[in-house]
C-alpha positions, 0 to 999 in steps of 0.5 A: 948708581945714584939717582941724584945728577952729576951737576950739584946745583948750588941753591940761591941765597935768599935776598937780605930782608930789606932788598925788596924795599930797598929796590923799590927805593931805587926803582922810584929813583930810575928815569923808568919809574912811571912804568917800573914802580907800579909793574914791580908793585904788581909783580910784589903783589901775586908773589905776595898772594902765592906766598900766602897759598904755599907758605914759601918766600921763594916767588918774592925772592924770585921777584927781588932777584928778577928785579935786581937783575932788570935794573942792573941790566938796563944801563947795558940796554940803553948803551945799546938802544942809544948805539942806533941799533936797527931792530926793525928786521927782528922777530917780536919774543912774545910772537916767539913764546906766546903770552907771558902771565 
C-alpha cells in the first residue's frame, strides 16, 4: 500500500523571466487598464513581500498565471456581457464566499 494518491499531479512549469513584465506591458495596452495595472501592481506587491518571507518564487508565479488567465478570459467575458445577458436574478460571489484577501 502506498501513501502516495492514485491521481500523479503534474507540477506547473514556472513563468519565462520576463511574463510578469511582459503582461504588464500588455495589461497597460488593455481598455481595462485604469483599473487592471494598479490591481496587478498590487497583487505583485504582496507576492513579492511573501516571496521574501518564504524564499519561494511560487505566490509570483501564481500571480503571473492568475493574470495570464484574466486577461485571456476577458474577451469571452465581454462577448458575454455584450450578449444582454440579464444578471440581475444571480447571487453575488462574495455574498457566497464571504471576503477575499
Amino acid at each position: 500500500m502506498s501513501a502516495q494518491s492514485e491521481e500523479a499531479s503534474v507540477p506547473l512549469s514556472a513563468p519565462a523571466p520576463a511574463a510578469a513584465a511582459q503582461l504588464l506591458a500588455r495589461l497597460r495596452e488593455d481598455r481595462r487598464a485604469e483599473v487592471w495595472v494598479p490591481a496587478f501592481e498590487r497583487d505583485w506587491g504582496r507576492a513579492l513581500e511573501d516571496s521574501r518571507h518564504t524564499y519561494s518564487l511560487t505566490p509570483l508565479h501564481d500571480v503571473v498565471r492568475a493574470w495570464q488567465q484574466r486577461l485571456a478570459a476577458a474577451p469571452a467575458v465581454d462577448a458575454y456581457l455584450d450578449s444582454g445577458r440579464d444578471e440581475t436574478g444571480f447571487v453575488d460571489l462574495d455574498d457566497v464566499l464571504g471576503p477575499r484577501r
